[in-house]
C-alpha positions in Angstrom: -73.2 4.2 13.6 -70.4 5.9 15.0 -68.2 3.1 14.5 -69.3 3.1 10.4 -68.9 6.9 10.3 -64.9 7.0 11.8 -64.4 4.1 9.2 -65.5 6.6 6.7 -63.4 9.2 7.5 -60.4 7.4 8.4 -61.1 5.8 4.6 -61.1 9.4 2.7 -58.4 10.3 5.0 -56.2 7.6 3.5 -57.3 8.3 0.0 -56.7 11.9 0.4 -53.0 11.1 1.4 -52.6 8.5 -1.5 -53.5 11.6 -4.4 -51.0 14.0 -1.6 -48.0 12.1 -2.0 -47.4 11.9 -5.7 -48.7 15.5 -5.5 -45.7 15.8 -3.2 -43.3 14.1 -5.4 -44.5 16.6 -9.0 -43.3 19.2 -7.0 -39.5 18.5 -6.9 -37.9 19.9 -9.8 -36.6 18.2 -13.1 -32.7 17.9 -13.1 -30.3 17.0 -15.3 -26.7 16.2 -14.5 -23.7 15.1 -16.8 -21.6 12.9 -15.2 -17.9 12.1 -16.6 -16.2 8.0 -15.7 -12.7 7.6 -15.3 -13.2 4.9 -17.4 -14.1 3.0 -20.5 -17.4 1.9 -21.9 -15.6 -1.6 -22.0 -15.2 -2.4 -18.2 -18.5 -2.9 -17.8 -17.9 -3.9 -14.2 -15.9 -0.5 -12.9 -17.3 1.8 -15.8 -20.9 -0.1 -14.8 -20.8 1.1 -11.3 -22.2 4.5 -12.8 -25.1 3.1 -14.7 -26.1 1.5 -12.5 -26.0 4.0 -9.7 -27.7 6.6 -12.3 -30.7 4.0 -13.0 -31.1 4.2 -9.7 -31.6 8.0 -9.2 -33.7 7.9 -12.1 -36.1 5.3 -10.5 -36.0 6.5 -7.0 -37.3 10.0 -8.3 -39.8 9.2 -10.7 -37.7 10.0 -13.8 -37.5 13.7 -12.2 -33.5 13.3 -11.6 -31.4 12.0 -14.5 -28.0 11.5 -14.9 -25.9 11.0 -17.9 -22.9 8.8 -17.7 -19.7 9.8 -20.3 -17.3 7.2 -20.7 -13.5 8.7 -20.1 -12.6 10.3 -23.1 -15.8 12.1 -23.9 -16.2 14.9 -22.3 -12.6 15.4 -20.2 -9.5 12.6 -20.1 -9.3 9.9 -17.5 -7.2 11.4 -15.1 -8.8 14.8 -15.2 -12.6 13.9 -14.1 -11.9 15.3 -10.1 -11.0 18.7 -11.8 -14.0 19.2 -14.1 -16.2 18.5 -11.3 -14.3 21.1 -8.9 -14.7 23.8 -11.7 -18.2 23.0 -12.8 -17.8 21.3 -16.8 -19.5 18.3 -15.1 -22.0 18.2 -12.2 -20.4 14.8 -11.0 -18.2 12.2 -11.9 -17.5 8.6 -11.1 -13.5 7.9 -10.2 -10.9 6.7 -7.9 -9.5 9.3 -5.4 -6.0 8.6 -5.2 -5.7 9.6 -9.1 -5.5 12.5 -7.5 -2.3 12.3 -5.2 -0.4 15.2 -7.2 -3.1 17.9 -5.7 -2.6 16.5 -2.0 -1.8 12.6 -1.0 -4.5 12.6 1.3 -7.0 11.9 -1.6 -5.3 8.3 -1.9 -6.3 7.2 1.9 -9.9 7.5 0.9 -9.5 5.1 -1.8 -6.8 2.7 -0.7 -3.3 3.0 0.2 -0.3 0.5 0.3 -1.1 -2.3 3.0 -4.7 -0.4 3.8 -8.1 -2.0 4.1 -9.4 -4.8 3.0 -12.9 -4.3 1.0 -15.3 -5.1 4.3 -13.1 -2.8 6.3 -12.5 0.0 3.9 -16.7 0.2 4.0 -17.1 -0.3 7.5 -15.0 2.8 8.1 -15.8 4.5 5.5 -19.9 4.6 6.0 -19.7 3.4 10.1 -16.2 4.5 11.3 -16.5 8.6 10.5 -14.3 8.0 7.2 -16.7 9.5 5.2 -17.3 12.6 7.3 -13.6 13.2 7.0 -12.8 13.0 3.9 -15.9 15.3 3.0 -14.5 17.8 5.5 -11.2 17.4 3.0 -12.9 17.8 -0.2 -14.5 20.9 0.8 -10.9 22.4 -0.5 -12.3 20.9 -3.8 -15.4 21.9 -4.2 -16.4 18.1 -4.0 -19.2 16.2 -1.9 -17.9 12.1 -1.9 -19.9 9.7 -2.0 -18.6 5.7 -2.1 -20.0 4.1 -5.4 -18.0 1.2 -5.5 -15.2 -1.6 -4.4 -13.5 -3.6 -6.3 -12.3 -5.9 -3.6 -8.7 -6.8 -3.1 -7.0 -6.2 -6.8 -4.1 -8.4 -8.4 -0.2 -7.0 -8.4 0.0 -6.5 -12.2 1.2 -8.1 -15.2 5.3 -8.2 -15.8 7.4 -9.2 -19.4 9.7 -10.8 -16.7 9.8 -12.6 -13.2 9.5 -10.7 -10.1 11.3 -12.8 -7.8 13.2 -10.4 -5.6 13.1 -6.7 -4.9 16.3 -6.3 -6.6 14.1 -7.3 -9.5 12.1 -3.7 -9.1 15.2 -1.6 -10.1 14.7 0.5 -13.1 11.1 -1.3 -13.8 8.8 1.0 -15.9 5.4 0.0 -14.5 2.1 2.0 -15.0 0.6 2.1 -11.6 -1.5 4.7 -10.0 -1.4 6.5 -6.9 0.3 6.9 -3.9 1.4 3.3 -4.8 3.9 4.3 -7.6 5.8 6.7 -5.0 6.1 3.7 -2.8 7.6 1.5 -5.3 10.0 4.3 -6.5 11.4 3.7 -3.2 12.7 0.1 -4.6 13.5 1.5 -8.3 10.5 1.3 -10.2 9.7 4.0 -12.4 5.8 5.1 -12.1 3.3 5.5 -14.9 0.1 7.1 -14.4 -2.4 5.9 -17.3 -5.7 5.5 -18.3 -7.0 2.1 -18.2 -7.8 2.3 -21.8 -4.2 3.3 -22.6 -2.6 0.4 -20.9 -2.5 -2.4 -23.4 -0.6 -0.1 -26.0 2.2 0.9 -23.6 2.4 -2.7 -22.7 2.7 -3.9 -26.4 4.7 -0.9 -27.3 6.7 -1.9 -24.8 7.1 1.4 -23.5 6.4 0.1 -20.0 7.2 -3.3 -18.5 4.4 -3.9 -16.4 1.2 -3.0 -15.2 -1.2 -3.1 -13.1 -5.1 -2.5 -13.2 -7.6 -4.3 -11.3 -8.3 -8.3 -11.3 -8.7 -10.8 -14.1 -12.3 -9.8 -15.3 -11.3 -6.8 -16.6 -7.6 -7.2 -16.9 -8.6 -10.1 -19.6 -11.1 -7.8 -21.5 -8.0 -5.5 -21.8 -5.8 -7.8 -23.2 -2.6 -8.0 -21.3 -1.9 -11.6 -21.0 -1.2 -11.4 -25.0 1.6 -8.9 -24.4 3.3 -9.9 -20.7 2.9 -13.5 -19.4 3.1 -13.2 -15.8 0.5 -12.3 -13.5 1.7 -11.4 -10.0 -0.5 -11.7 -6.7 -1.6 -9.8 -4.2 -2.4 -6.2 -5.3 -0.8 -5.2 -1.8 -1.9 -1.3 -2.6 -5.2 -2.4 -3.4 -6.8 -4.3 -0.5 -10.4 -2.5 -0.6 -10.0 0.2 -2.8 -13.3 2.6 -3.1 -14.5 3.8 -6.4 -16.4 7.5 -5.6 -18.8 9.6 -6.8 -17.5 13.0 -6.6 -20.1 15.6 -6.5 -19.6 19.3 -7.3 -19.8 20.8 -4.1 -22.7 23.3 -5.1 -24.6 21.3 -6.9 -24.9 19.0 -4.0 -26.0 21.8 -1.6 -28.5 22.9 -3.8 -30.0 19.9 -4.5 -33.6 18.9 -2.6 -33.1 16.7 0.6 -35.2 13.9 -0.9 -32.7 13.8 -4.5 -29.6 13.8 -2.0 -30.7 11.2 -0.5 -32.1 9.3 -3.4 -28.2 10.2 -4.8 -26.6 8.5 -1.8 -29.0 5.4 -1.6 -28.0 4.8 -5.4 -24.4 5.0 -4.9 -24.3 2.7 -1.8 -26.4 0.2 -3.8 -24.0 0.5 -6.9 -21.5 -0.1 -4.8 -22.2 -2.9 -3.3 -23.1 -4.4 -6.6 -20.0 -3.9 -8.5 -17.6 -5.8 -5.8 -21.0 -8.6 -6.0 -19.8 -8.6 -9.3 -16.8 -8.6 -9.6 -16.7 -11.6 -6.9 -18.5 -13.5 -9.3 -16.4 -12.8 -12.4 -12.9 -12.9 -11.2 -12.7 -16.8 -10.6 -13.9 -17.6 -13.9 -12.0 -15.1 -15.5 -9.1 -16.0 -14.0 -9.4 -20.0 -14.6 -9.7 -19.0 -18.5 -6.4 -16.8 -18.0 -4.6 -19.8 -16.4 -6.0 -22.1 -19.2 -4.3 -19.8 -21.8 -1.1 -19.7 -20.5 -0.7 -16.8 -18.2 1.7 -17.6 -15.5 0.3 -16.6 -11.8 3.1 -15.5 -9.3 2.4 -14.8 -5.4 4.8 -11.7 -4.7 7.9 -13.3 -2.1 7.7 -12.3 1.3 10.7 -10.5 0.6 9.1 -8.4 -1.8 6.0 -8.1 0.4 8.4 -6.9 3.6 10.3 -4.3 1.3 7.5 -2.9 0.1 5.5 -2.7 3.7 8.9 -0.8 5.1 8.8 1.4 2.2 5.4 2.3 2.6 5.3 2.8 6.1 8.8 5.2 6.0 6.8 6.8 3.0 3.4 7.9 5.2 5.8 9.3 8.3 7.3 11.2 6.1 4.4 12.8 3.9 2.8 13.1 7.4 5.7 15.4 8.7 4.6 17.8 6.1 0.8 17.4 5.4 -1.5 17.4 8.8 -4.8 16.7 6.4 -3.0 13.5 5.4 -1.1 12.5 8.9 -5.2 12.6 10.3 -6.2 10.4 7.6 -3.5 7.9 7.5 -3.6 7.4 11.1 -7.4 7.3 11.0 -7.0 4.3 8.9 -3.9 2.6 10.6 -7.0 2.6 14.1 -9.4 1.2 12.3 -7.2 -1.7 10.7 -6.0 -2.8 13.8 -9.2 -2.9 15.4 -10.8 -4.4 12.4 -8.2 -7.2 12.0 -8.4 -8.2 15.8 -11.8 -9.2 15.2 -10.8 -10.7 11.9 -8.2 -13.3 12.8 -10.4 -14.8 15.3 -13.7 -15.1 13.2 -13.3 -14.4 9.4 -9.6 -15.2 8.6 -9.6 -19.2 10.1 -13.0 -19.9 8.9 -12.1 -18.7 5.7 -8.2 -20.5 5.5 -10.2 -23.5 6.7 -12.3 -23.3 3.9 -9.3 -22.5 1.6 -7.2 -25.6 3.2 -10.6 -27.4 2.4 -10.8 -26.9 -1.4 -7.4 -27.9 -1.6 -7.9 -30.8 -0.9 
């Protein structure tokens, strides 16, 4: 009898705490949050990222936390999504960091810099490596909370109306490329553009620059810009991993409940691992059609490659001479990728140039 009677109450017990919990969840508040993307409605991949990331919150809490997603354009430019979020017009928004080198450089190591991290590495320090806790402690200047909401992978170097064969090839090159990246080819003549993806293709046909680069052949072929420069140069060397972020206003985030916060940072870790899932599948295809069309794909010469690493790496001493936030960061990084590529040249690198070599054949 006993036995039947702490059967009973163990049962109500768990029924009780089946009607608690959702009674739990009703009593988190409703919020609603505007978020504004860098980018435009037609990259579904990178502009994506957000959606998906906002479905997310919405399921996780019930429909209790929504986000709305603005495509670049309609609600603040591009280029200006960082500062609405550090003076309130938007709660969030969904960008790359280094856009936002001309406030402070450092922004650009937590995104990728020239000759950085590759895409497993840039997330291994970012969410295991304490990368994340310092640039946070950095963004507090901003009145910004970052969270990683998506990789891209390792990008492509751009698309040119000429050959790039040597660096002497660089001089006086108009090229629209953003970043910390652009001050490191100004080193070897070119002349840096900062645009807006979805002002790219214009400049290009306008001919007011001469090259460009964006991301990789999925989107670079929605854009257009094998109809208006033919060749397409490889690798992106400024964009080995590079992190897409949620930016958060910095009050916003504090005051939000424990459980949206973390419902917020589940949902942008998921979204970004599913946009460089994506892209990975897209890119190959994308870039067979491109090749099938008549683009002509260019490796960069080691020459160019070597000028541009000793550019770059005379570039960080001597914005670290100057700027302590960024000499921490940048030597932060420069750890991590020399311990992350000891491990990778023994296991990743020669199973994966096996594979290559493999292919090939």
């Amino acid at each position: 009898m006993k036995r039947r009677q702490f059967i009973q109450t163990a049962a109500a017990g768990a029924a009780a705490s089946a009607v608690a919990m959702p009674a739990v969840a009703q009593s988190n508040p409703e919020v609603k949050w505007r978020l504004a993307s860098s980018f435009p409605k037609s990259l579904d991949t990178i502009y994506g990222g957000a959606e998906v990331m906002a479905k997310m919150v919405s399921e996780l809490t019930d429909g209790k936390f929504q986000i709305q997603v603005f495509a670049a354009g309609e609600i603040v430019p591009a280029l200006q999504a960082a500062d609405a979020v550090t003076n309130g017009t938007v709660e969030m928004c969904h960008t790359v960091s280094y856009y936002y080198v001309g406030k402070d450089p450092t922004f650009a190591v937590a995104a990728s810099v020239p000759f950085g991290l590759n895409a497993r590495a840039q997330n291994a320090w970012l969410f295991q490596g304490g990368g994340n806790e310092l640039f946070n402690e950095f963004y507090k200047k901003f009145n910004i909370h970052g969270l990683p909401c998506g990789n891209t992978g390792a990008q492509m170097g751009g698309w040119f109306r000429k050959e790039i064969k040597t660096p002497a090839d660089l001089q006086g090159l108009k090229m629209r490329i953003g970043g910390i990246a652009g001050s490191v080819l100004q080193k070897l003549g070119v002349v840096p553009q900062q645009i807006g993806g979805g002002d790219i293709y214009p400049a290009l046909e306008k001919g007011t620059i001469d090259g460009a680069e964006w991301v990789g052949p999925y989107d670079d072929e929605k854009l257009g810009f094998s109809k208006v420069a033919p060749y397409y140069y490889y690798p992106g060397f400024w964009e080995g991993g590079p992190c897409v972020h949620a930016f958060v206003n910095l009050d916003k985030w504090n005051a939000l409940p424990k459980a949206y916060q973390a419902a917020l940072t589940a949902a942008c870790t998921y979204a970004n691992t599913m946009m460089a899932a994506k892209y990975d599948v897209q890119n190959p295809q994308a870039l067979k059609r491109l090749v099938a069309a008549g683009t002509q794909l260019r490796p960069f010469s080691q020459e160019i490659l070597e000028a541009c690493l000793k550019a770059s790496n005379e570039l960080y001493s001597e914005i670290s001479a100057k700027n302590p936030d960024f000499k921490k960061a940048i030597e932060a990084m420069a750890a991590f990728r020399s311990e992350a590529y000891l491990w990778w040249q023994v296991a990743e690198l020669s199973f994966d140039v096996f594979q290559v070599r493999t292919r090939a054949r």
